[in-house]
TORZA-336668 format. One record per residue (C-alpha): residue number from 1; residue in one letter; x, y, z. Coordinates in pm, 1 decimal. Example, Ala and Ser with C-alpha at 12.3 -4.5 7.8 and 13.67 -1.06 7.14 Angstrom:
[site 1 A [1230.0 -450.0 780.0]]
[site 2 S [1367.0 -106.0 714.0]]
REM end
This chain:
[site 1 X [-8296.9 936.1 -1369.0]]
[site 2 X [-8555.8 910.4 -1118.5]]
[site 3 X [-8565.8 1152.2 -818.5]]
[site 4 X [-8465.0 977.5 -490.7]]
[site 5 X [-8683.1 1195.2 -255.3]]
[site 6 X [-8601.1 988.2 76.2]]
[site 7 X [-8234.6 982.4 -4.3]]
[site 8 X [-8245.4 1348.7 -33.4]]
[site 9 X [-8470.2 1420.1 311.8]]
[site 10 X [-8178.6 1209.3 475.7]]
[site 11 X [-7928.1 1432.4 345.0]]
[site 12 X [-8080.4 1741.9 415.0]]
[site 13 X [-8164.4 1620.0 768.5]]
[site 14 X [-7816.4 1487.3 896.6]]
[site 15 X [-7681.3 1843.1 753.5]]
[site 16 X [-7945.7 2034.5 938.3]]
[site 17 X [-8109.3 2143.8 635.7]]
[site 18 X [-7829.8 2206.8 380.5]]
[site 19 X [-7770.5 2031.7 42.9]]
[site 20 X [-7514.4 2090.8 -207.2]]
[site 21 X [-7603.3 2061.4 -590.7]]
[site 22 X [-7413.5 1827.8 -625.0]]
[site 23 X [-7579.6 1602.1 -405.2]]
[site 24 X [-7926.5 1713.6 -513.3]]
[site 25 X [-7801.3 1637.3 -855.3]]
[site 26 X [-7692.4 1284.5 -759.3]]
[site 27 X [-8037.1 1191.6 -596.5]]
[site 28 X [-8205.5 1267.6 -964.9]]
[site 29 X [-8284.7 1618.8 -945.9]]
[site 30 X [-8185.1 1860.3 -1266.4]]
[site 31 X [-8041.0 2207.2 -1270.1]]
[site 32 X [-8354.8 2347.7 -1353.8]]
[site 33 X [-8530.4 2183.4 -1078.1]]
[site 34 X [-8296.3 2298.7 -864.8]]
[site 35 X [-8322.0 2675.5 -982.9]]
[site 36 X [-8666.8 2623.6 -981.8]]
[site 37 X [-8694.1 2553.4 -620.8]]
[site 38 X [-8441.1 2818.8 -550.9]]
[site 39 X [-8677.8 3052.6 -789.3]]
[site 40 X [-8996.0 3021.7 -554.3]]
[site 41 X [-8835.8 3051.8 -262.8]]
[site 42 X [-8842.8 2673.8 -145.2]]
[site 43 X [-8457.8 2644.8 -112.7]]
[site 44 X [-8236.7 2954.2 -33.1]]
[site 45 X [-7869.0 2981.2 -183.8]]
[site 46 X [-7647.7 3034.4 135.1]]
[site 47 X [-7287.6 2911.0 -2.1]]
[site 48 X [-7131.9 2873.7 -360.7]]
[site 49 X [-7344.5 2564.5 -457.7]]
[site 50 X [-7501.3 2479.3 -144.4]]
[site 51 X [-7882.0 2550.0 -65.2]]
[site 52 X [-8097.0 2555.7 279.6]]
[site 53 X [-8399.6 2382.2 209.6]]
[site 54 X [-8792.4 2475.1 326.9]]
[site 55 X [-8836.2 2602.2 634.0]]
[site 56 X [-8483.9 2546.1 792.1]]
[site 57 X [-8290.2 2837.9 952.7]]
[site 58 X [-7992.1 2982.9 897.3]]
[site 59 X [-7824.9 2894.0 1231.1]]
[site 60 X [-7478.5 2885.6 1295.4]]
[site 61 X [-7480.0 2541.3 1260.9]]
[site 62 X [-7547.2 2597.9 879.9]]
[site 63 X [-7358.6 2867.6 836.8]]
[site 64 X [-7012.3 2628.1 946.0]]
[site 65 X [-7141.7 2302.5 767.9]]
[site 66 X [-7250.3 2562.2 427.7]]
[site 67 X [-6902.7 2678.1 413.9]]
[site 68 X [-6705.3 2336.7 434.3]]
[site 69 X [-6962.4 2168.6 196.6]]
[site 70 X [-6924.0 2474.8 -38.7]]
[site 71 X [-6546.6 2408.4 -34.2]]
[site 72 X [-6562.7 2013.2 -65.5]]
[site 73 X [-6405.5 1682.3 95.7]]
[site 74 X [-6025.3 1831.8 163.8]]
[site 75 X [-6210.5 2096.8 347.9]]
[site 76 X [-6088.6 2109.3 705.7]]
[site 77 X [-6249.8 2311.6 996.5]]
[site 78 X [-5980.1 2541.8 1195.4]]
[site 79 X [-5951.5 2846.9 1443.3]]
[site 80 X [-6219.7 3005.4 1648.9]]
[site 81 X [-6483.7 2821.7 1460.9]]
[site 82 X [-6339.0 2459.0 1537.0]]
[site 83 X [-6343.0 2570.0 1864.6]]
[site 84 X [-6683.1 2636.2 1899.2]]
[site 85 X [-6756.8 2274.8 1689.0]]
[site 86 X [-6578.5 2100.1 1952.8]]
[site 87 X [-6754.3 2326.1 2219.1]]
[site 88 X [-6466.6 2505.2 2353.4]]
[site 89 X [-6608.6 2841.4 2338.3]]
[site 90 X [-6971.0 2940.9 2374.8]]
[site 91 X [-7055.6 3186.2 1996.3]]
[site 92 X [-6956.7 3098.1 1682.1]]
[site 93 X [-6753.6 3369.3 1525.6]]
[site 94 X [-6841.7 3547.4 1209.0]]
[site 95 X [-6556.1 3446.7 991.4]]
[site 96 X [-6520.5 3083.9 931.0]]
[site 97 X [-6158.9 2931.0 892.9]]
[site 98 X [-6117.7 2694.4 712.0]]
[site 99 X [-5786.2 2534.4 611.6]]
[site 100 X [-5717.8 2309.5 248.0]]
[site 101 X [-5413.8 2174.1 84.5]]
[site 102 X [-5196.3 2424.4 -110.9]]
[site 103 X [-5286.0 2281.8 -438.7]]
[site 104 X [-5644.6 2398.8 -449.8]]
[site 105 X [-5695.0 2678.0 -522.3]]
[site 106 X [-6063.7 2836.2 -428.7]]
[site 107 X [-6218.8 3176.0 -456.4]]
[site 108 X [-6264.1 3387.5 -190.7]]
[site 109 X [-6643.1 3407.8 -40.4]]
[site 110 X [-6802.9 3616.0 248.5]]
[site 111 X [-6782.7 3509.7 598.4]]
[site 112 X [-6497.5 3210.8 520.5]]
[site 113 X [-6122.4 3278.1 536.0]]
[site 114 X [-5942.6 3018.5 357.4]]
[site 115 X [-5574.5 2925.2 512.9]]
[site 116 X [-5369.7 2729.8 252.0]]
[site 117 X [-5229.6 2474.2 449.1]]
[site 118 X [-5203.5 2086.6 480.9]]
[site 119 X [-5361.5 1921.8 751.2]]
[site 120 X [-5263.1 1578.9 813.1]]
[site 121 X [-5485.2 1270.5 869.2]]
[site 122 X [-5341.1 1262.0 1219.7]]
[site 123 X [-5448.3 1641.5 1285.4]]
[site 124 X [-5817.3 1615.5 1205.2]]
[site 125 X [-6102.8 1423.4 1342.4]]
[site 126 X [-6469.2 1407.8 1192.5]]
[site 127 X [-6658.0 1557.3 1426.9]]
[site 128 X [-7097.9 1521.7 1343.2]]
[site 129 X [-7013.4 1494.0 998.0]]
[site 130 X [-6762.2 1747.2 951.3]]
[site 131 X [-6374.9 1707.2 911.3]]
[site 132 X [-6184.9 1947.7 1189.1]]
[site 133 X [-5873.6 1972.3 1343.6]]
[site 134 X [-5865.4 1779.2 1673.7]]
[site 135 X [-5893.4 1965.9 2010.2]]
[site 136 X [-5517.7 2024.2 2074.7]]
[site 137 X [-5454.1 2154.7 1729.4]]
[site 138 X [-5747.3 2348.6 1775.2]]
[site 139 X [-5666.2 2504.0 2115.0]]
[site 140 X [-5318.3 2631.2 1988.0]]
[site 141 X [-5502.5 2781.0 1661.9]]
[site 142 X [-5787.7 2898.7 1791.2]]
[site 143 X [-5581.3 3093.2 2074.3]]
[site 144 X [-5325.7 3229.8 1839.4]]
[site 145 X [-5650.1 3381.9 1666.5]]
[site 146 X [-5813.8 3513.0 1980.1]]
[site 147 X [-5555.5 3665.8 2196.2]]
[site 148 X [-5412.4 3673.4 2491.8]]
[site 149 X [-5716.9 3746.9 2689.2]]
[site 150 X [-6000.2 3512.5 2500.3]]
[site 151 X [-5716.9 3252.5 2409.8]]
[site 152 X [-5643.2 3274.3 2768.1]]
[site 153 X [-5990.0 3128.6 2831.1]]
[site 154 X [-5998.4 2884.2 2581.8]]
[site 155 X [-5707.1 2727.3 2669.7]]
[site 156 X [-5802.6 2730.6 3074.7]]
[site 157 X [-6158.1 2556.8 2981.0]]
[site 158 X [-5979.6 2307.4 2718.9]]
[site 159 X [-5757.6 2203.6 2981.4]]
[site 160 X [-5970.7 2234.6 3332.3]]
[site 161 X [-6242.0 2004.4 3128.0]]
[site 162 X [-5949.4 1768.9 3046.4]]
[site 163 X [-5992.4 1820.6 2667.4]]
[site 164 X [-5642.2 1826.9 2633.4]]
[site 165 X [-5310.8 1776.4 2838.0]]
[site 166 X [-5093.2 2084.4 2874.1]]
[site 167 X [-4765.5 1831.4 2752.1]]
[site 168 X [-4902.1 1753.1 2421.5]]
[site 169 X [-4989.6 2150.6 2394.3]]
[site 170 X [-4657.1 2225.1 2459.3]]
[site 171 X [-4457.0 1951.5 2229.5]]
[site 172 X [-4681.5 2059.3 1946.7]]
[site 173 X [-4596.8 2420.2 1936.9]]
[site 174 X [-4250.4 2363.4 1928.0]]
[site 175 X [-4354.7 2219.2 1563.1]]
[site 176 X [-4551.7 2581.7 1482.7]]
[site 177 X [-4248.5 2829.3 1537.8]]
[site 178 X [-4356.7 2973.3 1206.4]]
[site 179 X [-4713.6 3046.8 1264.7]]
[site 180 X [-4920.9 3317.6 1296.7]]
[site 181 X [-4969.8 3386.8 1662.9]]
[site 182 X [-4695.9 3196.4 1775.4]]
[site 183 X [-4588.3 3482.1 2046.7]]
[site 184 X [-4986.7 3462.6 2195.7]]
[site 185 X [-4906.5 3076.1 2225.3]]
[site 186 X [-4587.2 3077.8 2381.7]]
[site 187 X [-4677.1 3319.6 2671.5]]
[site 188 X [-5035.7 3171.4 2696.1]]
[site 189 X [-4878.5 2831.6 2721.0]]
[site 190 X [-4596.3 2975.3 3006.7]]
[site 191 X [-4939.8 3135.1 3194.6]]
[site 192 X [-5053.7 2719.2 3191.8]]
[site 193 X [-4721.8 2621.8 3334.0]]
[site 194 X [-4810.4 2784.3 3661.4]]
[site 195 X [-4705.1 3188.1 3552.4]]
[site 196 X [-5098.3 3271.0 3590.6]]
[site 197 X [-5062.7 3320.2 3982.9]]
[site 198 X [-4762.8 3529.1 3960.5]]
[site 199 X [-4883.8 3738.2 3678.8]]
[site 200 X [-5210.9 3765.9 3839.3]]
[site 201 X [-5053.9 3870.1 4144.7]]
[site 202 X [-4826.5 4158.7 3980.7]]
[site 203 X [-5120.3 4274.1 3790.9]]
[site 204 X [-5336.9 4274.5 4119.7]]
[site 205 X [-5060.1 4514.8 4321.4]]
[site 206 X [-5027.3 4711.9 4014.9]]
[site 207 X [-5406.0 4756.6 3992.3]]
[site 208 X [-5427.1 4862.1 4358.0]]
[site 209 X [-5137.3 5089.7 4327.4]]
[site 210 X [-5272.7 5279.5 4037.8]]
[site 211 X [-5620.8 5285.2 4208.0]]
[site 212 X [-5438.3 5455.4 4542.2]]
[site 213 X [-5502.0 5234.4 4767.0]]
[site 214 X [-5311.7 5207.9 5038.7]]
[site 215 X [-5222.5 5027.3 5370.2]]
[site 216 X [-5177.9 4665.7 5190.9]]
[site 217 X [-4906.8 4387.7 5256.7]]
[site 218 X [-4856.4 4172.3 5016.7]]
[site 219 X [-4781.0 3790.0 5152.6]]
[site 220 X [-4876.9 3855.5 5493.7]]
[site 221 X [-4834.5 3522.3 5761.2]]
[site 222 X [-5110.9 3458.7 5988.2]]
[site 223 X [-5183.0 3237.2 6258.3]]
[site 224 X [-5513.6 3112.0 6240.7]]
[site 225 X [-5701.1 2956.9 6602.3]]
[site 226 X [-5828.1 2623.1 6511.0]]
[site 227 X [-5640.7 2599.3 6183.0]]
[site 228 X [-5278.2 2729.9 6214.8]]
[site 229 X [-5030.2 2943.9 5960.4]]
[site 230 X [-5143.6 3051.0 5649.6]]
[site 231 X [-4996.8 3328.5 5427.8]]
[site 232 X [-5241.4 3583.6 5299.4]]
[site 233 X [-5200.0 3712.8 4915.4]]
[site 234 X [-5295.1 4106.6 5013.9]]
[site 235 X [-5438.1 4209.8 5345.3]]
[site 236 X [-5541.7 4583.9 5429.7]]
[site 237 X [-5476.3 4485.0 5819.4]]
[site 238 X [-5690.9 4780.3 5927.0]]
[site 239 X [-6017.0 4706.0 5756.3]]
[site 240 X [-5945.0 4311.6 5813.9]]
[site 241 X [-5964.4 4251.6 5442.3]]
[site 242 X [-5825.5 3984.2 5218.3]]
[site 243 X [-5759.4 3938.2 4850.7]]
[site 244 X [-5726.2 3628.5 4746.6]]
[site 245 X [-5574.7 3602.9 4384.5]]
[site 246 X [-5604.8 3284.8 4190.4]]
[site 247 X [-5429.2 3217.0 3819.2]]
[site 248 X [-5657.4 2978.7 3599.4]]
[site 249 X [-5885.5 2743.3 3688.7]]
[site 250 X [-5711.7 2480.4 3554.2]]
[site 251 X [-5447.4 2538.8 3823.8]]
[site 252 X [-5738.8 2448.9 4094.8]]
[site 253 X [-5804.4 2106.8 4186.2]]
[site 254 X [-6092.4 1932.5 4398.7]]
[site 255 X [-5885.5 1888.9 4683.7]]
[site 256 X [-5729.9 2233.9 4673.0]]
[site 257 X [-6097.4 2367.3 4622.8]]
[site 258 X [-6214.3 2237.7 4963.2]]
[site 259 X [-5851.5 2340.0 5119.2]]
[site 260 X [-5959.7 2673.9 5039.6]]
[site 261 X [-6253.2 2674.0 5161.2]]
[site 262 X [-6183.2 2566.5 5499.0]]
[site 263 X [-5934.2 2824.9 5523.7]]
[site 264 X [-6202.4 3066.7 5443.3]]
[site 265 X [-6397.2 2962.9 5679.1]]
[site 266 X [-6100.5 3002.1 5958.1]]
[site 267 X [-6009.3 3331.0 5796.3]]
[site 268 X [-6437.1 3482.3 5853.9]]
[site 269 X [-6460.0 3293.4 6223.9]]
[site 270 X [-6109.6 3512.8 6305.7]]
[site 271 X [-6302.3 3833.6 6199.3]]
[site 272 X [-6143.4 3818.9 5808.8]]
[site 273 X [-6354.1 3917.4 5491.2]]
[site 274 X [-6206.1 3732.2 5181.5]]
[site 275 X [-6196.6 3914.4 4834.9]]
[site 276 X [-6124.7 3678.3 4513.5]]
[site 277 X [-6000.6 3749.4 4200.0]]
[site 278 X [-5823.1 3578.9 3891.6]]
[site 279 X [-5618.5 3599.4 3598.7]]
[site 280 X [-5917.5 3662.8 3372.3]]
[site 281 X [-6063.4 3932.0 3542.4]]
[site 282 X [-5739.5 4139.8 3606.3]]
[site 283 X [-5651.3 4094.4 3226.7]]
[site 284 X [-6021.3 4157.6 3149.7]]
[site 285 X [-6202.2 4386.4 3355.9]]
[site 286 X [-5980.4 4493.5 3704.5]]
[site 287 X [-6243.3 4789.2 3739.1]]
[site 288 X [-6489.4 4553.6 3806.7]]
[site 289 X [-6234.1 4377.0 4116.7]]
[site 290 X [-6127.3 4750.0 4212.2]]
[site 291 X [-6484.5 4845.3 4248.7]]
[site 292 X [-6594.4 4572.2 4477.0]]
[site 293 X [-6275.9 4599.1 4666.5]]
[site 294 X [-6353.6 4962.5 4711.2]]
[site 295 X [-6681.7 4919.4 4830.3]]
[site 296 X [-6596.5 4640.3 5064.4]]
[site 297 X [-6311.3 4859.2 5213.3]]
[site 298 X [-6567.9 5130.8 5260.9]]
[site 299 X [-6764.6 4908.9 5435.8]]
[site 300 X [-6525.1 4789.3 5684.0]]
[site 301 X [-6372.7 5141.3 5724.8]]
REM end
C-alpha cells in the first residue's frame, strides 16, 4: 500500500497536529515507520496510540482531542473540560473527563478520568471535530465538578451569554437525582432562580458584622431630588456611604443596567458614594469588598 502523504497532512492539520496509528496506518504507513518516526524524534507519543507530529505543540487543544482519539468514536467529552470546549470557562483543567458506554471497558491513563456512562445522541453535539455533551448537559456537569463557587460562575456566564435557558437547566436535573454533585446543582440552580441577591445580601451583613463595622442600616428609604424614592441595600448614614449588593449577572438586564446607573448618578449629585459588590466576590474573596469598604469609610470619616 502506497503512503497517502496529503491525506495524512489533512488529518494531522484539522486535529491540530495529532494522528492516531490507526489513521497513519490507514493512509499506508507501517508500524515500523511509525516507530521510526517516533524513534528520531519526528512524532512524539502523547496518548495510548496517538502521536503529535513535527513541530506541533502540546497545547491544550491536543491534550483534549489526544485523549478522546486515544479512547475512540463512543468517546464523549464531559465536565470541566467540555466546558472549556464550548468556551464556558477560560483554562482547561488538568484532568480530562471523558464519559463512554458501560460496555467498554478501557484502561486507566494519566490526565483522563473515564466516567462509565451512556450518553445519548440527544445529549452530545460535535463540536470542531469532537463529540461533547451539549452546553446544558455540560453546565449541570461541569458545575457539579467545580463547586459552589466556580460552578457558580459557570453557570452565571452560561446563562448571562444566553448559552442556555435556566428552564431546561432545571427540568434536566430533576432527571440526575443520582449524580455526583447533585446537592452543588440544586442550590446553584435555587441561587439562578433569584436566591443570589438574598444570599448575597446575608453574606454582605454577616461580612460587615464580623469585620465590626458599625453604624449600618440595612434597606434604608431615601428620597432622592430630581429622581424620587429609592431604597438603599446598606448605608453608613454618617459617612454618606452606600453598598450596593448585586446576585449574578445573569439577574441584570440592559434596561436594569442603565436604571442603575441613573440612580447612581442621583445618589453622587445628593452627596452619596456608591460601593458594589456581588455574589461572587462575597463567596470568593469578601476581604477584598471589606478592604475597599474600609478604606472608603476612612475616607469619608
Amino acid at each position: 500500500m502506497s503512503i497517502d502523504e496529503r491525506r495524512l497532512n489533512d488529518t494531522v492539520r484539522r486535529q491540530d497536529g495529532a494522528i492516531t496509528l490507526a489513521q497513519a496506518l490507514d493512509c499506508g504507513y507501517s508500524h515500523t515507520t511509525v516507530r521510526r518516526r517516533v524513534a528520531a524524534g519526528e512524532w512524539t507519543r502523547v496518548a495510548p496510540r496517538v502521536y503529535l507530529v513535527g513541530s506541533h505543540r502540546l497545547t491544550p487543544t491536543v491534550r483534549v482531542r489526544a485523549a478522546l482519539l486515544s479512547i475512540g468514536d463512543h468517546a464523549v467529552l464531559a465536565g470541566p473540560a467540555a466546558a472549556w470546549w464550548h468556551g464556558l470557562i477560560d483554562e482547561c483543567p488538568a484532568v480530562i473527563d471523558v464519559a463512554v458506554d458501560p460496555q467498554h471497558q478501557h484502561r486507566p491513563r494519566p490526565g483522563v478520568r473515564i466516567e462509565r456512562r451512556h450518553v445519548p445522541r440527544a445529549a452530545s453535539d460535535t463540536r470542531r471535530g469532537l463529540r461533547v455533551t451539549t452546553v446544558p448537559h455540560t453546565v449541570l456537569d461541569a458545575a457539579a465538578a467545580l463547586g459552589l463557587e466556580e460552578g457558580a460562575r459557570l453557570m452565571d456566564r452560561a446563562l448571562q451569554q444566553g448559552r442556555v435557558a435556566l428552564p431546561i437547566l432545571e427540568r434536566l436535573q430533576e432527571g440526575r437525582s443520582r449524580r455526583r454533585g447533585t446537592p452543588v446543582v440544586v442550590r446553584l440552580l435555587a441561587l439562578a432562580a433569584g436566591g443570589a441577591v438574598s444570599e448575597a445580601e446575608r453574606r454582605a451583613h454577616a461580612a460587615m458584622t464580623g469585620a465590626g463595622l458599625v453604624g449600618w442600616i440595612a434597606n434604608l428609604a431615601l428620597d432622592l431630588p430630581g429622581y424620587g424614592s429609592v431604597v438603599a441595600d446598606v448605608a453608613f448614614r454618617r459617612e454618606k456611604v452606600i453598598v450596593e449588593i448585586d446576585g449574578w449577572a445573569f439577574h441584570r438586564d440592559l434596561r436594569a443596567f442603565l436604571r442603575d446607573a441613573r440612580r447612581q448618578n442621583a445618589l453622587t449629585a445628593a452627596g452619596w458614594i456608591v460601593v458594589r459588590t456581588n455574589w461572587h466576590e462575597l463567596v470568593g474573596s469578601p476581604a477584598e469588598f471589606l478592604d475597599a469598604l474600609r478604606e472608603i469609610l476612612a475616607a469619608r470619616a
